[in-house]
N, CA, C and O atoms as a MOPAC input file, in Angstrom:
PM7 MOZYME 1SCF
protein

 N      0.83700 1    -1.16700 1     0.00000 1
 C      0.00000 1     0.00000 1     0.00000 1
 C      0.88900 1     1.23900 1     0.00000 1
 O      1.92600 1     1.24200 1     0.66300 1
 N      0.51200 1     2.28900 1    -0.72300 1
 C      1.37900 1     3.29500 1    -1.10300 1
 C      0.72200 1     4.30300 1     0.31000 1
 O     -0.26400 1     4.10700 1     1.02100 1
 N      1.64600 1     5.30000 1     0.31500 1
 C      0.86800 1     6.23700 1     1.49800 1
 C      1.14900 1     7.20000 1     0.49500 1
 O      1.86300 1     7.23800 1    -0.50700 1
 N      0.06800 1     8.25500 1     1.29400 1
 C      0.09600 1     9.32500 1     0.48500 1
 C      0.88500 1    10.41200 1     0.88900 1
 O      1.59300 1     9.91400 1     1.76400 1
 N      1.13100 1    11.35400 1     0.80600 1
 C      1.97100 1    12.75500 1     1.28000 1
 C      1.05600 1    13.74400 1     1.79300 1
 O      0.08800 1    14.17400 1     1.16500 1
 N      1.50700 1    14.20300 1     3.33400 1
 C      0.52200 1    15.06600 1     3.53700 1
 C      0.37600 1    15.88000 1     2.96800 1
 O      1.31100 1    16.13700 1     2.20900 1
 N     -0.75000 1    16.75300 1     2.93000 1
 C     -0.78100 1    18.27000 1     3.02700 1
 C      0.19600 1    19.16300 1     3.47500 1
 O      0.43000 1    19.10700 1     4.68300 1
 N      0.90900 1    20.07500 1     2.72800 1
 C      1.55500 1    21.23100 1     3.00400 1
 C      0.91100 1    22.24600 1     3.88000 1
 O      1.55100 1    22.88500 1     4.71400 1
 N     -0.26100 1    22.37200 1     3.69500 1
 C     -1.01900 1    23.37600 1     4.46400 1
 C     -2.50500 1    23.44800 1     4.33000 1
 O     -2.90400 1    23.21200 1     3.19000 1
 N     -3.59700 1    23.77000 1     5.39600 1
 C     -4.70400 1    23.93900 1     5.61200 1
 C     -5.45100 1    23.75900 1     4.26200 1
 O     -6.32600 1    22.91600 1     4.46400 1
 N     -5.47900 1    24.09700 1     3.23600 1
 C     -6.20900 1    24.39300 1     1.76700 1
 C     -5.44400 1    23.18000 1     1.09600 1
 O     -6.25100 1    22.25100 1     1.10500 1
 N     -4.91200 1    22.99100 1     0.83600 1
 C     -4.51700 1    21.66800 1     0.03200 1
 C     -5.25800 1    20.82300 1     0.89800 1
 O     -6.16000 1    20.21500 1     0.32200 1
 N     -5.11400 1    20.56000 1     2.37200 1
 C     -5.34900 1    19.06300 1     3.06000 1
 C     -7.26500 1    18.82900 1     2.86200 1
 O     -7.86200 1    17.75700 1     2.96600 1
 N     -8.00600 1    20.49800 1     2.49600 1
 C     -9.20100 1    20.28400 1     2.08800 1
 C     -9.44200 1    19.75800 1     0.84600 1
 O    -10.23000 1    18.86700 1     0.52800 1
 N     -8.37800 1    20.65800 1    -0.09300 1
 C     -9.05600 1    20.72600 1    -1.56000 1
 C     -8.09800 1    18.93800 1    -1.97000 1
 O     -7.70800 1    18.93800 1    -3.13700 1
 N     -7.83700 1    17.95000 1    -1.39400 1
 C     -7.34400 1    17.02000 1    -1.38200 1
 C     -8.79000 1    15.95400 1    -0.95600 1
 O     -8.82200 1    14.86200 1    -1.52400 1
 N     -9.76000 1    16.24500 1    -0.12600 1
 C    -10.69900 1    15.52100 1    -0.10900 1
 C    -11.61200 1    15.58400 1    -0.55000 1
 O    -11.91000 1    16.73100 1    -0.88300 1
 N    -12.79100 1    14.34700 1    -0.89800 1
 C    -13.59300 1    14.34000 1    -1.98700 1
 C    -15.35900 1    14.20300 1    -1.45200 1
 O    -15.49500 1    13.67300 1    -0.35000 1
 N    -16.17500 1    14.48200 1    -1.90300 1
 C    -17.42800 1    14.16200 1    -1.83000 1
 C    -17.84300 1    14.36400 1    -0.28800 1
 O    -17.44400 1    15.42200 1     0.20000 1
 N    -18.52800 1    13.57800 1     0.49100 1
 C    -19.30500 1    14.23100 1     1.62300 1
 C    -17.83700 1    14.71100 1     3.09100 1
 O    -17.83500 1    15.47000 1     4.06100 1
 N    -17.26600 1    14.18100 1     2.74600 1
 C    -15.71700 1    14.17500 1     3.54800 1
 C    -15.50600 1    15.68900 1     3.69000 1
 O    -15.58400 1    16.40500 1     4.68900 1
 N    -15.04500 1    16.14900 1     1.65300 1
 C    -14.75700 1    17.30700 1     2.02600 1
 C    -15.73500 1    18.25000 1     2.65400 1
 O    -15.16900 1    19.00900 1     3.44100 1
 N    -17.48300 1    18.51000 1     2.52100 1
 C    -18.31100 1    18.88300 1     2.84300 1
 C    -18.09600 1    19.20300 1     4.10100 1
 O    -18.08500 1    20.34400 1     4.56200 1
 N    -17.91900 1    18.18900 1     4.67900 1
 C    -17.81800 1    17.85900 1     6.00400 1
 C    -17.04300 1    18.74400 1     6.81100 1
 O    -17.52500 1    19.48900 1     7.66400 1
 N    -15.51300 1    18.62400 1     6.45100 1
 C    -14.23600 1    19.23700 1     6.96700 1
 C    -14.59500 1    20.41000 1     6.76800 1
 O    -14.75300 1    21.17000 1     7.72400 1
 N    -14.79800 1    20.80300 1     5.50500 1
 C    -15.21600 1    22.50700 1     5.27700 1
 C    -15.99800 1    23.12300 1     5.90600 1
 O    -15.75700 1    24.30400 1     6.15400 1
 N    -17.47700 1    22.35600 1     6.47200 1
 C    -18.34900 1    22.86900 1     7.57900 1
 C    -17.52400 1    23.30400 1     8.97700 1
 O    -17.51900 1    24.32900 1     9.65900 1
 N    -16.94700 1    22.23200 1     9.04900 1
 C    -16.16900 1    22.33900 1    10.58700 1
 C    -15.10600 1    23.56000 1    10.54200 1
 O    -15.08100 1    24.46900 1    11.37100 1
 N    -14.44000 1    23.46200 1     9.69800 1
 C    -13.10200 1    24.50800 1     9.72000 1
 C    -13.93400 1    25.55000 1     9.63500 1
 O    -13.64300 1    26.07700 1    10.70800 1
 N    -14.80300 1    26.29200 1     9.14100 1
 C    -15.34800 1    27.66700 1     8.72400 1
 C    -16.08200 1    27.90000 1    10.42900 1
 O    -15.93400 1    28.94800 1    11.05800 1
 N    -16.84500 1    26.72300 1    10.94000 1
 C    -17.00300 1    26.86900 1    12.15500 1
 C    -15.90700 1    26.83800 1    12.95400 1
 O    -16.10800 1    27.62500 1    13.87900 1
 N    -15.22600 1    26.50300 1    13.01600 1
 C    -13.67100 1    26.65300 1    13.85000 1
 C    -13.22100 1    28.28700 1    13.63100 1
 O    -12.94400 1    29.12000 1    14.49300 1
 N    -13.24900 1    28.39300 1    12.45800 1
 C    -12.40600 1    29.59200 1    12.43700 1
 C    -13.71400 1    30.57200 1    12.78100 1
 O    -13.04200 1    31.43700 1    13.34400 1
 N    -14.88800 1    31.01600 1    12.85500 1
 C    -15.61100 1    31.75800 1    12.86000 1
 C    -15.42500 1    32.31000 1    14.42300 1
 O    -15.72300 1    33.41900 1    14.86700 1
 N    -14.90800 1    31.31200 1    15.02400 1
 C    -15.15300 1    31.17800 1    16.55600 1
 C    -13.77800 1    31.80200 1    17.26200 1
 O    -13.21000 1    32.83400 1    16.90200 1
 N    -13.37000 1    30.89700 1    18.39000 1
 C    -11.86200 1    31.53100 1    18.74300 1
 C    -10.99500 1    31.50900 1    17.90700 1
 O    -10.93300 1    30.64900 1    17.02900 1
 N     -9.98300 1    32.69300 1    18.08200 1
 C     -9.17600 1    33.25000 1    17.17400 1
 C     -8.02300 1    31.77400 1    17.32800 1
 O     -7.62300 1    31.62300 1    18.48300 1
 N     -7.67200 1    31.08700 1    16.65000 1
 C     -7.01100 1    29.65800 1    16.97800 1
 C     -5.63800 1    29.83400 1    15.25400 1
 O     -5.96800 1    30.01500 1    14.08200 1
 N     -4.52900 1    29.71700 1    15.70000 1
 C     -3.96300 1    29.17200 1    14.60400 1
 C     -4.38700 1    27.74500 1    14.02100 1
 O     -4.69900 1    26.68600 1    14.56700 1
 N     -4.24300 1    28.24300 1    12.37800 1
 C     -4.80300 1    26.77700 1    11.61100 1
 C     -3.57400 1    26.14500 1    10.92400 1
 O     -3.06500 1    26.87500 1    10.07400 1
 N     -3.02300 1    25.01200 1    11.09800 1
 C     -1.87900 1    24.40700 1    10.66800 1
 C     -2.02600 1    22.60900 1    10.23300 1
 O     -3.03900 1    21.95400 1    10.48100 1
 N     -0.86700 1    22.08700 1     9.59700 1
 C     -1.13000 1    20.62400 1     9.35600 1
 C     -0.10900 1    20.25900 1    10.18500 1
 O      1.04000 1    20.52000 1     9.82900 1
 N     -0.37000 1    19.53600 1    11.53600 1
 C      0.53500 1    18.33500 1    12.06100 1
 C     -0.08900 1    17.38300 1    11.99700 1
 O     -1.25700 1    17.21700 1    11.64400 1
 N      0.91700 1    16.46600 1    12.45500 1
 C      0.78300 1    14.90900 1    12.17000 1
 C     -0.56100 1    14.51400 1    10.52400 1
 O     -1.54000 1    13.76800 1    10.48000 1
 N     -0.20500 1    15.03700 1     9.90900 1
 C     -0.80100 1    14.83800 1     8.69600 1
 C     -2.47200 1    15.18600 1     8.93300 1
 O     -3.38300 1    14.73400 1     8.23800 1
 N     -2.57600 1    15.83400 1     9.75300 1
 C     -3.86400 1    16.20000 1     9.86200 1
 C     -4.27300 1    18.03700 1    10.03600 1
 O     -3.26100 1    18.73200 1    10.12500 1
 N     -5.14700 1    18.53600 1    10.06900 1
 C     -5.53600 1    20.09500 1    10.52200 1
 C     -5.59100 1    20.12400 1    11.80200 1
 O     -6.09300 1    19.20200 1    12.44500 1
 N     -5.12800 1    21.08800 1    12.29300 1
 C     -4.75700 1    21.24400 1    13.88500 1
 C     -4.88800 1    22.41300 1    14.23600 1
 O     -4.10500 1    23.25000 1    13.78600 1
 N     -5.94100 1    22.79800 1    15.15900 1
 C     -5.84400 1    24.72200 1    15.45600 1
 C     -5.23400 1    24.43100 1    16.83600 1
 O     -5.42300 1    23.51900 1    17.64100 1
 N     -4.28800 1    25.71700 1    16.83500 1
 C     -3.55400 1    25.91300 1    18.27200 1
 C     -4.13800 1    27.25800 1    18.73800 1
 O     -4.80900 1    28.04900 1    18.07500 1
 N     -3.70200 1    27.35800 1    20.14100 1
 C     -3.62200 1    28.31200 1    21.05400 1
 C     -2.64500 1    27.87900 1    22.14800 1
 O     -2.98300 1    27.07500 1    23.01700 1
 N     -1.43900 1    28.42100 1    22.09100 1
 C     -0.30000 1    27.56400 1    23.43300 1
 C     -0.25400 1    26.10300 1    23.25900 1
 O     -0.14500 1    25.41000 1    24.27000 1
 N     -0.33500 1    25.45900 1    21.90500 1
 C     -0.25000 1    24.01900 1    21.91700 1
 C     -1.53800 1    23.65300 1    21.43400 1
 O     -2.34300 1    24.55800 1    21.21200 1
 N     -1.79400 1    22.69600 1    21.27500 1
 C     -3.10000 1    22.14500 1    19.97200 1
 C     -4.20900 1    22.51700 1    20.50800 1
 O     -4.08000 1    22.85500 1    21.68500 1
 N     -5.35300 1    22.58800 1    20.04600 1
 C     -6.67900 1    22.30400 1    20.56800 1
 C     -7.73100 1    21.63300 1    20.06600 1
 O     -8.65400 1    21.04300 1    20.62700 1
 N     -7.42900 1    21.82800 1    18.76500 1
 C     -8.13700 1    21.02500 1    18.31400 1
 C     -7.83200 1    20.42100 1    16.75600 1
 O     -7.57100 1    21.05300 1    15.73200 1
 N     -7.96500 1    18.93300 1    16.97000 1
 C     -7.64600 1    18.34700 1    15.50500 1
 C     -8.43100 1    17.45200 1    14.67700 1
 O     -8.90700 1    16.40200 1    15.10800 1
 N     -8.55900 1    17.85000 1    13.53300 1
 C     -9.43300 1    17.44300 1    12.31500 1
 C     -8.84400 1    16.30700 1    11.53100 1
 O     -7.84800 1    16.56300 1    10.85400 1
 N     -9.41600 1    14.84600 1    11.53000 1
 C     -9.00200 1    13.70500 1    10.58500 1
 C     -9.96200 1    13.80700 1    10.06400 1
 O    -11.00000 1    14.24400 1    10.56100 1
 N     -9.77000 1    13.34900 1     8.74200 1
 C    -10.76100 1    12.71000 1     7.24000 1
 C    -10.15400 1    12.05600 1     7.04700 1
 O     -8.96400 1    12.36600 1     6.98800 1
 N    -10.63000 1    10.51400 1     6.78600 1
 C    -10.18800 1     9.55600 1     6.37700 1
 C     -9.69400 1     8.21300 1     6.97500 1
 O    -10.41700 1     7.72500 1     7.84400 1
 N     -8.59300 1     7.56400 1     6.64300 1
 C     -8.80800 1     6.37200 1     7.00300 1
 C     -9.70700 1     5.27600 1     6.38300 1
 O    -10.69500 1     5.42200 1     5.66400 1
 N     -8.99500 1     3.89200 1     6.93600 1
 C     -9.86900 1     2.91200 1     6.03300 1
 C    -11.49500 1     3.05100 1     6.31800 1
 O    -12.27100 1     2.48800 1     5.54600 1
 N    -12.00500 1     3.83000 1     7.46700 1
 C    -13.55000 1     3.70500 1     7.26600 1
 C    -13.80100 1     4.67700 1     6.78100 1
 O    -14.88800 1     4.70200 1     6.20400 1
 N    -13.09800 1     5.73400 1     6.76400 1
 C    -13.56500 1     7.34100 1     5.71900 1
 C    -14.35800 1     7.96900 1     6.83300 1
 O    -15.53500 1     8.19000 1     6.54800 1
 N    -13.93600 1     8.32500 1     8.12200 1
 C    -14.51900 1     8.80500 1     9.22100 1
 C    -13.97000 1    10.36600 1     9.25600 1
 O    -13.03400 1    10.87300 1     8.63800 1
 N    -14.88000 1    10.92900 1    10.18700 1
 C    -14.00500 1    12.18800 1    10.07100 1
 C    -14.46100 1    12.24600 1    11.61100 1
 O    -15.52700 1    11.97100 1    12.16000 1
 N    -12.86200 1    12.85300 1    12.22700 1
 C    -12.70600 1    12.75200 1    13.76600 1
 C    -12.55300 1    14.19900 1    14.03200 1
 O    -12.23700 1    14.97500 1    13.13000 1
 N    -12.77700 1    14.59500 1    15.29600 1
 C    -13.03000 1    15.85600 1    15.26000 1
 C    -12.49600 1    15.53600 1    16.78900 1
 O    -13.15500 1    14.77900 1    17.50200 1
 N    -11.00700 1    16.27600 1    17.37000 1
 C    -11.14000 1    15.61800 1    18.77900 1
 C    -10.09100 1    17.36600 1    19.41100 1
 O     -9.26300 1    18.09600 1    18.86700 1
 N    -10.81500 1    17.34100 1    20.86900 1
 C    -10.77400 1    18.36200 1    21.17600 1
 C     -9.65200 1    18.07800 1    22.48300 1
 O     -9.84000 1    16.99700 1    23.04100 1
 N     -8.45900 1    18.95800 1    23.05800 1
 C     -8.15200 1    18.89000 1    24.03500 1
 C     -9.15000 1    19.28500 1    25.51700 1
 O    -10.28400 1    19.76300 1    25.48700 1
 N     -8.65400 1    19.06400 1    26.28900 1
 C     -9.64000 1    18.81400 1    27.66000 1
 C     -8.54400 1    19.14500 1    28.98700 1
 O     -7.56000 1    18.45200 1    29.24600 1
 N     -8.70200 1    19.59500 1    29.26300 1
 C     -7.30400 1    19.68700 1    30.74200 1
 C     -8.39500 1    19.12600 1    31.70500 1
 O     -9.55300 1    19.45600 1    31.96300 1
 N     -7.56300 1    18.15900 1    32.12200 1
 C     -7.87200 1    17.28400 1    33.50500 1
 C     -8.16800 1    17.76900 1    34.64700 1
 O     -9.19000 1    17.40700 1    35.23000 1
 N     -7.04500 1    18.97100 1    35.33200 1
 C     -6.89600 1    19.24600 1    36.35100 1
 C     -7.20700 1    21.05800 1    36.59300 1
 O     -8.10800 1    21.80500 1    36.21100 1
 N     -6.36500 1    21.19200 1    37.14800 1
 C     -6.56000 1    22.99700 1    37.70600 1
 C     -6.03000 1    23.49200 1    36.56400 1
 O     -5.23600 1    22.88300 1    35.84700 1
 N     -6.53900 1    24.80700 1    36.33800 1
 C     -5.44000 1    25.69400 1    35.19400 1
 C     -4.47700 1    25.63500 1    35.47200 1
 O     -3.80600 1    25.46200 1    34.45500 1
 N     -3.76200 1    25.68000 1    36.49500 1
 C     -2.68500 1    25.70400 1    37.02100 1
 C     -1.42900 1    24.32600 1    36.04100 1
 O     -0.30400 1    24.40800 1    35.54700 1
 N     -2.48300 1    23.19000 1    36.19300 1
 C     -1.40500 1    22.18300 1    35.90400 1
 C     -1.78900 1    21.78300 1    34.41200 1
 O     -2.91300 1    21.74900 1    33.90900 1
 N     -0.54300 1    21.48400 1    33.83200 1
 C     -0.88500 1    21.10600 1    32.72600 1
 C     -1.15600 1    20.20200 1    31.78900 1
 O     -0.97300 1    20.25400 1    30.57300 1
 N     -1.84200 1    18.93200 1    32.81300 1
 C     -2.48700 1    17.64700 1    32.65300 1
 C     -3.61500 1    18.02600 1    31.40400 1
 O     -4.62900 1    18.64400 1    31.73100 1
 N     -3.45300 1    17.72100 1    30.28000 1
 C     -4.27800 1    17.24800 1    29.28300 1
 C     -4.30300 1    16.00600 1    28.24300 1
 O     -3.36300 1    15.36200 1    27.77600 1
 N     -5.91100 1    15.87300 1    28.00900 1
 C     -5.96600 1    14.59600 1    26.83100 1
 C     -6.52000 1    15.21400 1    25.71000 1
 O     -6.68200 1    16.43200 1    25.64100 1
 N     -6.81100 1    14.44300 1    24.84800 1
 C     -7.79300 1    14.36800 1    23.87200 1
 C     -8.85400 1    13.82700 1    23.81500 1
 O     -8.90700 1    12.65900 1    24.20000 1
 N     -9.46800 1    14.16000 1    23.56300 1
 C    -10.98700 1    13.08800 1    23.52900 1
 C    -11.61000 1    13.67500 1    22.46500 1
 O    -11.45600 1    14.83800 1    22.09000 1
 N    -12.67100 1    12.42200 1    21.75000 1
 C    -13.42200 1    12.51200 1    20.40300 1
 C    -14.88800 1    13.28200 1    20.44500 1
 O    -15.96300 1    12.72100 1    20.65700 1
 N    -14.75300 1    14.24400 1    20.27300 1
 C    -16.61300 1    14.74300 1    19.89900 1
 C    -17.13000 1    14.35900 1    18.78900 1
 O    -18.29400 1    14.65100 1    18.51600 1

Protein backbone atom coordinates (compact mmCIF):
# COMPACT_ATOMS: atom_id res chain seq x y z
CA UNK A 1 0.00 0.00 0.00
CA UNK A 2 1.38 3.29 -1.10
CA UNK A 3 0.87 6.24 1.50
CA UNK A 4 0.10 9.33 0.49
CA UNK A 5 1.97 12.76 1.28
CA UNK A 6 0.52 15.07 3.54
CA UNK A 7 -0.78 18.27 3.03
CA UNK A 8 1.56 21.23 3.00
CA UNK A 9 -1.02 23.38 4.46
CA UNK A 10 -4.70 23.94 5.61
CA UNK A 11 -6.21 24.39 1.77
CA UNK A 12 -4.52 21.67 0.03
CA UNK A 13 -5.35 19.06 3.06
CA UNK A 14 -9.20 20.28 2.09
CA UNK A 15 -9.06 20.73 -1.56
CA UNK A 16 -7.34 17.02 -1.38
CA UNK A 17 -10.70 15.52 -0.11
CA UNK A 18 -13.59 14.34 -1.99
CA UNK A 19 -17.43 14.16 -1.83
CA UNK A 20 -19.30 14.23 1.62
CA UNK A 21 -15.72 14.17 3.55
CA UNK A 22 -14.76 17.31 2.03
CA UNK A 23 -18.31 18.88 2.84
CA UNK A 24 -17.82 17.86 6.00
CA UNK A 25 -14.24 19.24 6.97
CA UNK A 26 -15.22 22.51 5.28
CA UNK A 27 -18.35 22.87 7.58
CA UNK A 28 -16.17 22.34 10.59
CA UNK A 29 -13.10 24.51 9.72
CA UNK A 30 -15.35 27.67 8.72
CA UNK A 31 -17.00 26.87 12.15
CA UNK A 32 -13.67 26.65 13.85
CA UNK A 33 -12.41 29.59 12.44
CA UNK A 34 -15.61 31.76 12.86
CA UNK A 35 -15.15 31.18 16.56
CA UNK A 36 -11.86 31.53 18.74
CA UNK A 37 -9.18 33.25 17.17
CA UNK A 38 -7.01 29.66 16.98
CA UNK A 39 -3.96 29.17 14.60
CA UNK A 40 -4.80 26.78 11.61
CA UNK A 41 -1.88 24.41 10.67
CA UNK A 42 -1.13 20.62 9.36
CA UNK A 43 0.54 18.33 12.06
CA UNK A 44 0.78 14.91 12.17
CA UNK A 45 -0.80 14.84 8.70
CA UNK A 46 -3.86 16.20 9.86
CA UNK A 47 -5.54 20.09 10.52
CA UNK A 48 -4.76 21.24 13.89
CA UNK A 49 -5.84 24.72 15.46
CA UNK A 50 -3.55 25.91 18.27
CA UNK A 51 -3.62 28.31 21.05
CA UNK A 52 -0.30 27.56 23.43
CA UNK A 53 -0.25 24.02 21.92
CA UNK A 54 -3.10 22.14 19.97
CA UNK A 55 -6.68 22.30 20.57
CA UNK A 56 -8.14 21.03 18.31
CA UNK A 57 -7.65 18.35 15.51
CA UNK A 58 -9.43 17.44 12.32
CA UNK A 59 -9.00 13.70 10.58
CA UNK A 60 -10.76 12.71 7.24
CA UNK A 61 -10.19 9.56 6.38
CA UNK A 62 -8.81 6.37 7.00
CA UNK A 63 -9.87 2.91 6.03
CA UNK A 64 -13.55 3.71 7.27
CA UNK A 65 -13.56 7.34 5.72
CA UNK A 66 -14.52 8.81 9.22
CA UNK A 67 -14.00 12.19 10.07
CA UNK A 68 -12.71 12.75 13.77
CA UNK A 69 -13.03 15.86 15.26
CA UNK A 70 -11.14 15.62 18.78
CA UNK A 71 -10.77 18.36 21.18
CA UNK A 72 -8.15 18.89 24.04
CA UNK A 73 -9.64 18.81 27.66
CA UNK A 74 -7.30 19.69 30.74
CA UNK A 75 -7.87 17.28 33.50
CA UNK A 76 -6.90 19.25 36.35
CA UNK A 77 -6.56 23.00 37.71
CA UNK A 78 -5.44 25.69 35.19
CA UNK A 79 -2.68 25.70 37.02
CA UNK A 80 -1.40 22.18 35.90
CA UNK A 81 -0.89 21.11 32.73
CA UNK A 82 -2.49 17.65 32.65
CA UNK A 83 -4.28 17.25 29.28
CA UNK A 84 -5.97 14.60 26.83
CA UNK A 85 -7.79 14.37 23.87
CA UNK A 86 -10.99 13.09 23.53
CA UNK A 87 -13.42 12.51 20.40
CA UNK A 88 -16.61 14.74 19.90
Amino acid sequence: MKKSTPATNPDAYVAALTGWQHTCVESLRAAVRSGAKLDEAIKWGHLVYLSNGPVLLIRAGGRTGVIRFLARQALASPESPSQTWRQI
